[in-house]
N, C-alpha and C positions, 0 to 999 in steps of 0.2 A: 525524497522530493516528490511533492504530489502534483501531478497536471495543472499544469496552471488556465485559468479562465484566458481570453481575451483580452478582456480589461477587467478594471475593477471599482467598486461602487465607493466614494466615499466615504460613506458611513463604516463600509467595514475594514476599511484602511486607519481611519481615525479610532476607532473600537479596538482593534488590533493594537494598534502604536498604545492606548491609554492601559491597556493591558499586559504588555511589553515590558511598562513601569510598575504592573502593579497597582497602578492608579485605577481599582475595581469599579469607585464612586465615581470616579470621571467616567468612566465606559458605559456604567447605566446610566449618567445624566445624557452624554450624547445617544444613545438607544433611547433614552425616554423622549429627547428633542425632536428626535428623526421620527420617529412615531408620530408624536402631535402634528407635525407639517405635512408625511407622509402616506403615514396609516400602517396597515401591517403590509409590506411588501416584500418580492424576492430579496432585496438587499438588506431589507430590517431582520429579514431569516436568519438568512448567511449571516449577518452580526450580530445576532442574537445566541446564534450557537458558538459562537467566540467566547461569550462567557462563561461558558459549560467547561470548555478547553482551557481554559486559563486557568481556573477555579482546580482545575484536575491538575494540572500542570504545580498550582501554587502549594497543593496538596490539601488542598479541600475539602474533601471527597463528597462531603453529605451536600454540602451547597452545589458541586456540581451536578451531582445528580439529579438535584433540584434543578438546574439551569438545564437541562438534557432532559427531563420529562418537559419542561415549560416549553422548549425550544422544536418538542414533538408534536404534542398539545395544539401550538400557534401554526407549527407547518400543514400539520391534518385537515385544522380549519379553514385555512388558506386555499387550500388542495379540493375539499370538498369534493374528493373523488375523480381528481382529473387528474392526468400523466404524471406521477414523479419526474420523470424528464422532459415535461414541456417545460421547464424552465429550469436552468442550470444551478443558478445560486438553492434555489429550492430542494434540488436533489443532494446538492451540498450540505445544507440545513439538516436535514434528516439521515443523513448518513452520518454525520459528527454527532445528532443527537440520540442514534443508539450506539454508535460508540463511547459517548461521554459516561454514558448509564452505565453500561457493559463495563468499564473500565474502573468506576469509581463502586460500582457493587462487588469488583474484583478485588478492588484496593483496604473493602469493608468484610473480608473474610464473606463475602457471599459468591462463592464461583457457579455454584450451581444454577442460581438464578441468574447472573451473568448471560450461562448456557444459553437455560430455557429462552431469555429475552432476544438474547439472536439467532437463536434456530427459530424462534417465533418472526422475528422478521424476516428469515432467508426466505419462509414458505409465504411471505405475503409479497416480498421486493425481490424476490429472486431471479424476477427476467427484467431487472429495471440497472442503470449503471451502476447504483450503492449495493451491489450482489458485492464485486469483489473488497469492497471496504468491509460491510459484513461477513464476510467468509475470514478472511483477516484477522478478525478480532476474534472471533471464532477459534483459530489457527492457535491464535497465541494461549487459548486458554487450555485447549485440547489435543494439541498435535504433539506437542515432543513425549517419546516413545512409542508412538503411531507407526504403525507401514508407511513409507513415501506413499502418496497416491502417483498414480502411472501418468506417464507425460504422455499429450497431444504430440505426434512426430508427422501428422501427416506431410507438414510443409515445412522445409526448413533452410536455411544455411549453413555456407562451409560442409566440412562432411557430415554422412548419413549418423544420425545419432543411435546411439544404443540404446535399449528400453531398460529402466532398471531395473526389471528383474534379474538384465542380461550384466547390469553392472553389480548385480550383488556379489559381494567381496572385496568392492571397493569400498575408499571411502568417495562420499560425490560430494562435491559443490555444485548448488544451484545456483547461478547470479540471474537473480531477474532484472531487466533491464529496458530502457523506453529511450528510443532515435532524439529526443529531446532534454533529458535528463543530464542535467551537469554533475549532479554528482555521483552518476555511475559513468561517466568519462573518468570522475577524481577517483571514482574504487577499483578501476580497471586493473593501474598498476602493483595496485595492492591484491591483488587477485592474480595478476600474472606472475607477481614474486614468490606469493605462495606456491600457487601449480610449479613456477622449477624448484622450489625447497622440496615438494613434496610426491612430485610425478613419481618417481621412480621408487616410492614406499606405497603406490597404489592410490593416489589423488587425483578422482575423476574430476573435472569441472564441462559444467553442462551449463549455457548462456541465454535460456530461452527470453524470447519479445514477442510482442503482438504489432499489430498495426492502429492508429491513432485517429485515423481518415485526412490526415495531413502532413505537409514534410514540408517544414522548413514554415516560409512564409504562406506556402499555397493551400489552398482550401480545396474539397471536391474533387479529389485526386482521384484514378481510380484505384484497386489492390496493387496491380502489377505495377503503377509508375510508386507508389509509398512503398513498396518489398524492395525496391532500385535504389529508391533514397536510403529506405533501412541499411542497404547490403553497403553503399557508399558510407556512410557515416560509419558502418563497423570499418571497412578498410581504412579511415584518416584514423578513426579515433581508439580504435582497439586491435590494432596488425599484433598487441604481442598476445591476443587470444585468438589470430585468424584460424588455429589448430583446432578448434573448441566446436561442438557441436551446437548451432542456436535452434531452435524448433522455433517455428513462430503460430501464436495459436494466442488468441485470445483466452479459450477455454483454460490451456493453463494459468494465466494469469488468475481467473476468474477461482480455480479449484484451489490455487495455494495463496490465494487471497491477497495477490501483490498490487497492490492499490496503491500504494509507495515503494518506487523504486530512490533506490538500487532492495530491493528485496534478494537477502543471505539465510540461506536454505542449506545446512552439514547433514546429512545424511551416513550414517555410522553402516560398517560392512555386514549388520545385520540387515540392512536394507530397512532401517529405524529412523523414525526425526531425530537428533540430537541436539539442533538448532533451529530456532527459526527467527529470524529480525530484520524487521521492516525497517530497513535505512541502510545507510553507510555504516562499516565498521574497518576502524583503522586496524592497521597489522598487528599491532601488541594487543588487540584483545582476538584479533581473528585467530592468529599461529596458535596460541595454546588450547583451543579449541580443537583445533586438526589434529595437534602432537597429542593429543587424550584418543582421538579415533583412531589415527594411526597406530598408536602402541598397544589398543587392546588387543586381546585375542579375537 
């Protein structure tokens, strides 16, 4: 589940829904409409990189990429050098459209250039919000068999957490997770059924979050009243992980590229990726994931 905006702009609601169906010809007539009346704006961004996604989704590949350079192309000129995140639908725009690229040169036997293309963005947007989406994609092309990288512990709840170095021998789960997130409320239980199938053959799970700069309906909160809201929403909504160590730290998010939660992170008792996937994953594909690290040597 990704953060959701505020609100949302027409045009990329109705581009979405026309894409939904498939209807590709419908979604560029409405993007070409919006355009004539509007011109190229945040929301023509943001719905213009819907079609990159879609196209990737419908299995496309080469059209999308086509629609992910276009969708780059249009945001850069837009931009003319001012803030990625002075406008949100924008920073949107451009982080789907080197993911769209990233994904669909992945899909085309090109992983290498895949790389190059996002570690060429990390070092140009790497202090902008689309760091952790780029890092993400990143992740998925380069991390499994990697060292875990080491987790932010400075702040955390529930109990003090262990560093993984100090958990190697284990196997870990990471569940990355956001105070907002419905569908890491729905993974919880499937995460907590695991940990007692698995606690006692050495199944660490480790829960880390960051802060949002909001909780609930309120805006401009400060850290200490959104860590109160975080700590309340884990006791209603996740008491059967209050055991679980959560770290809260943006930087992790940021380093294991969790831009979509619920982000599922197995780490093998080499202290290795064995997994990594951004979303939910139900219990019949998680369990034999664990039963393969569990039984190795």
């Amino acid at each position: 589940m990704l953060l959701p905006l505020s609100a949302s702009a027409g045009v990329i609601t109705d581009v979405r829904g026309a894409i939904s169906r498939n209807d590709f010809k419908t979604a560029n007539g409405m993007l070409d409409g919006y355009r004539t009346q509007h011109g190229v704006d945040p929301e023509y961004l943001e719905a213009l990189s819907w079609m990159g996604r879609g196209e990737l989704a419908a299995g496309d590949f080469a059209q999308a990429y086509k629609f992910g350079q276009e969708t780059q192309k249009q945001t850069l000129q837009f931009l003319k050098g001012a803030k990625v995140d002075s406008q949100p639908h924008v920073a949107i725009a451009l982080g789907a459209a080197f993911e769209v690229q990233a994904q669909a040169l992945a899909k085309q036997n090109q992983p290498e250039k895949a790389v190059l293309l996002l570690r060429g963005a990390l070092n140009t947007y790497g202090g902008t919000s689309i760091k952790a989406r780029l890092q993400k994609n990143l992740n998925l092309l380069t991390l499994l068999g990697k060292p875990a990288p080491p987790l932010v512990e400075r702040e955390y709840l529930g109990p003090k957490p262990a560093s993984l170095a100090e958990l190697k021998g284990s196997v870990v789960m990471l569940f990355f997770w956001a105070h907002w997130c419905g569908d890491c409320k729905a993974e919880a239980p499937i995460i907590a059924r695991l940990q007692s199938d698995f606690a006692s053959q050495g199944l660490v799970v480790v829960a880390p979050t960051q802060r949002y700069g909001y909780a609930g309906a309120q805006d401009n909160i400060s850290p200490e009243q959104e860590t109160q809201y975080i700590e309340a929403v884990r006791q209603r909504y996740y008491p059967q992980l209050s055991g679980d160590a959560v770290p809260v730290s943006k930087e992790n998010f940021d380093l294991y590229g969790a831009s979509t939660t619920p982000t599922i992170v197995l780490i093998a008792r080499s202290g290795k990726i064995s997994l990594y996937h951004p979303g939910a994953m139900p219990y019949g594909e998680l369990r034999p994931e664990i039963e393969k690290l569990i039984s190795a040597k």
